[in-house]
Structures are given as C-alpha cells and as structure tokens.
C-alpha positions, -999 to 999 in steps of 0.1 A, spaced: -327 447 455 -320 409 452 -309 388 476 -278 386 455 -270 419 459 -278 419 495 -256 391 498 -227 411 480 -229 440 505 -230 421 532 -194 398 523 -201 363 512 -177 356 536 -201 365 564 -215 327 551 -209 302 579 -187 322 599 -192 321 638 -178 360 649 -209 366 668 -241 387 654 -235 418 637 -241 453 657 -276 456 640 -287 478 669 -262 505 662 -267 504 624 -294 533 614 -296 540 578 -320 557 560 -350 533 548 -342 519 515 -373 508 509 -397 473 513 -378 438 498 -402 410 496 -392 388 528 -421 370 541 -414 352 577 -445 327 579 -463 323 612 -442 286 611 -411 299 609 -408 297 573 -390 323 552 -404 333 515 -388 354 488 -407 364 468 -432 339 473 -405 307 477 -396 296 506 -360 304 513 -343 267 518 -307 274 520 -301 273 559 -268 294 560 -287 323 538 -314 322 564 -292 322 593 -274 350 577 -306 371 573 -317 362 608 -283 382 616 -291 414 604 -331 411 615 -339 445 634 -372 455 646 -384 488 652 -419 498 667 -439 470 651 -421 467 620 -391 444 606 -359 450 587 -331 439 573 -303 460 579 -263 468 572 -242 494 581 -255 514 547 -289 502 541 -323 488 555 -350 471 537 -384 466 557 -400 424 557 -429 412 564 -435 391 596 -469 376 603 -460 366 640 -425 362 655 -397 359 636 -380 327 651 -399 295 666 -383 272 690 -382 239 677 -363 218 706 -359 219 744 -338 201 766 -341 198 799 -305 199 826 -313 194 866 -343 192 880 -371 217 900 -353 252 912 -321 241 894 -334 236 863 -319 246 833 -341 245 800 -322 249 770 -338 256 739 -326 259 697 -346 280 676 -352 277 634 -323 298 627 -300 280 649 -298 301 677 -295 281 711 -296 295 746 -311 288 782 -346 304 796 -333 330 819 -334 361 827 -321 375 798 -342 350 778 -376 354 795 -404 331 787 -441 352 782 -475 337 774 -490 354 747 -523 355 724 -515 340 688 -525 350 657 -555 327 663 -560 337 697 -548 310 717 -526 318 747 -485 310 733 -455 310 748 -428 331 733 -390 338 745 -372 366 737 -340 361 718 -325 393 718 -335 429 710 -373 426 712 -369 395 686 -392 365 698 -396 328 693 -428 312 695 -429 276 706 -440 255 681 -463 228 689 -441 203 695 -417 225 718 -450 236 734 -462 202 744 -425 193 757 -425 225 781 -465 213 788 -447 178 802 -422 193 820 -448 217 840 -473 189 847 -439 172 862 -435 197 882 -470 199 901 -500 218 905 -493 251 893 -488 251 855 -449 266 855 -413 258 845 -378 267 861 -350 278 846 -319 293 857 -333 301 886 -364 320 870 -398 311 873 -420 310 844 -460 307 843 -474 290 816 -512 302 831 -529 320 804 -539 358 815 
C-alpha cells in the first residue's frame, strides 16, 4: 500500500478539516499487513526511509494512530497496517505556563499539533528513555504518549525549580513529580 492509496480511502477531504479525531478505537479490521512508517525517537516520521514533511499528511496519520499491546497501526474503518515506533509517537515541543502554584495551568502542543492542558486526563509520568535517562511523557489519548523534548523538558525543569524544593509541577489542580523512580 502507498500512502496514496491510503490517502484515497481515507477521503482527501479528511486534509485540514477540524471534525474532531476519527473513532480509531472502535475501528477493528483484520491486520492488512506491515506499511513502512517509521516514527523516529524525535518525533520524526519516515516513509520509506524519507522523512514525511507535509504537515497536514502527518497530522492526518497521527489521526488514525492506534496502539495495541506494544505495537502501532494505522487504521480505518476497513483496514489496519502495523508502523514502526522507536519510542512515543508524539513529542511535546512547547509549554506555556497560565496562573501560578496550585492554580496552575500548563498547556502544552505536541509535533502533530495536538494542544491540551496537563491534567487528569493528560497525566504527566517520568519514564526511562531509550537511553535510559529518567523522561517525562504525557499521555495524549488512548495509551498514545508524548515525550518532552529537550527543550520542553528544560522549560518544565524551570518551572519546578520555581516552585521550590521538591522537584514538581501543577496543573489543573494535579500534582506531578518530576523525581526519577
């Protein structure tokens, strides 16, 4: 399969469009087999060995990511091709900070565009990296992470040490360690 042809099933219309993400938790087809989609550890999507540099196509992919066990696909209502990801699929590249201690409110945009707050339905882990250094990753939805990219990492870093002694962050009323286990 190309990623023409994936683009054809899915509607080139799909393209831009902001309806919300696509129900890829209740689509279950049959494995169609292995497409070659590599997500770098920076956040970097290859096809077939090039990096994939239209943002919209990436955006669009990121859609239709689903992840089952320890494996990746991408999936539509008909078909679902298995990718390669060497670490999480998403990194978070910017956070910005609203309020201030216990009523702070630490937004964050991934990669692929997605934006939310740390929360409770976006919780912030610590986590070993592929190099086994301690990481902090958020989940974006459905067991899909981010991993904080350097930069991102050393702007949460700030905004602990501004906070005192114990290395943390709040958000929406959630506290967060950034302590390594």
């Amino acid at each position: 399969m190309t990623l023409d042809d994936l683009l054809l099933q899915l509607g080139k219309e799909e393209l831009g469009l902001k309806r919300g993400r696509p129900p890829v938790e209740k689509w279950n087809p049959p494995l169609s087999g292995d497409i070659d989609i590599v997500i770098k550890a920076d956040g970097t999507w290859l096809h077939e060995g090039s990096p994939i540099v239209r943002e919209k196509l990436m955006q669009l992919f990121a859609s239709i990511l689903k992840k089952e066990g320890d494996e990746y696909f991408l999936v539509t209502p008909v078909e679902k091709w298995r990718i390669r990801v060497e670490d999480a699929p998403f990194v978070v590249q910017l956070i910005s900070a609203e309020g201030s201690d216990q009523q702070q409110r630490l937004n964050v945009v991934t990669n692929v565009g997605d934006g939310f707050a740390l929360g409770a339905g976006h919780r912030l882990v610590m986590a070993r990296g592929r190099q086994g250094e301690e990481v902090p990753y958020v989940e974006v939805r459905a067991g899909l992470y981010a991993k904080f990219s350097r930069n991102a990492y050393y702007q949460l870093a700030e905004l602990a040490l501004a906070a005192g002694d114990e290395p943390g962050v709040w958000s929406d009323g959630e506290y967060f360690s950034l302590a390594a286990d």
